[in-house]
KOLDREN-280920 format. One record per residue (C-alpha): z, x, y. Coordinates in steps of 0.2 Angstrom, whole numbers, padded with zeros to 4 digits, always signed. Example, Ala and Ser with C-alpha at 12.3 -4.5 7.8 and 13.67 -1.06 7.14 Angstrom:
2
+0039+0062-0022
+0036+0068-0005
//
This chain:
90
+0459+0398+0451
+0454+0415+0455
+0463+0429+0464
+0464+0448+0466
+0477+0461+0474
+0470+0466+0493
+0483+0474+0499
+0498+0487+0490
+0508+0497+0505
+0523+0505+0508
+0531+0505+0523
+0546+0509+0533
+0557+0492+0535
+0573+0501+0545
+0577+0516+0555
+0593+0526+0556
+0597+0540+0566
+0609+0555+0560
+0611+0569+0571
+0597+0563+0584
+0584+0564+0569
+0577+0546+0565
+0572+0543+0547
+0570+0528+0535
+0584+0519+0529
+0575+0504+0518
+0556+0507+0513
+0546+0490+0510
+0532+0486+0498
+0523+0475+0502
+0510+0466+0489
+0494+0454+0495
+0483+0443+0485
+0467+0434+0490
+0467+0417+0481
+0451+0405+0477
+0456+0387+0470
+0445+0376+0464
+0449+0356+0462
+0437+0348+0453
+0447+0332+0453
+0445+0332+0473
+0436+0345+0482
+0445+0345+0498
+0458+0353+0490
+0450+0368+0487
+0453+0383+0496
+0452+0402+0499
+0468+0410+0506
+0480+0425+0508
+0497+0427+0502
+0508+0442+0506
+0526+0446+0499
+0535+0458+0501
+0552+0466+0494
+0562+0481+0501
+0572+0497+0494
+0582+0512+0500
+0574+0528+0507
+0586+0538+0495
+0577+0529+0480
+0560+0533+0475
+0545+0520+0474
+0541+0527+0456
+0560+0522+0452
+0558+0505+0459
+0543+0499+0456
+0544+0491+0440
+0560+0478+0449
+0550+0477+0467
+0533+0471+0459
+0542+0458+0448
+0553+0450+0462
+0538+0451+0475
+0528+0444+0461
+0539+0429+0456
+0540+0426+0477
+0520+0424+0477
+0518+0414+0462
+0530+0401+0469
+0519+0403+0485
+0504+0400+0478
+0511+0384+0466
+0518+0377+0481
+0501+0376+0489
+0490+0373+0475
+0501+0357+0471
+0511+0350+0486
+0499+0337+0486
+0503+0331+0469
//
């Protein structure tokens, strides 16, 4: 198994408006990886695929503040992902 990070963003996940301003009321970070697995039991269980997670925070807090909690829950969400697909067949 090989994989890389492809994707890191942060985006907006909810709106609020105060006063007839709108602004961000949760932020998102959102975390893709590019897998490659390799069966060499059984070949046509290879594959190549993208799996994207993601795990959101509040406007008031910064990403730097958050970063360390988001990566490891968004992390432990993609690991489950990716064992899931690489051994459902088991």
């Amino acid at each position: 198994m090989t994989g890389k990070i492809t994707g890191y963003a942060i985006a907006p996940a909810a709106v609020s408006s105060v006063g007839g301003q709108s602004a961000a009321a949760i932020n998102r970070l959102s975390i893709t990886v590019q897998v490659s697995f390799i069966n060499t039991q059984n070949p046509k269980q290879d594959f190549e695929q993208s799996f994207s997670q993601f795990a959101d925070f509040p406007a008031t807090s910064t990403l730097s503040s958050e970063e360390g909690r988001l990566t490891r829950e968004i992390q432990d969400k993609l690991t489950q992902d990716i064992f899931n697909r690489c051994f459902s067949n088991w």
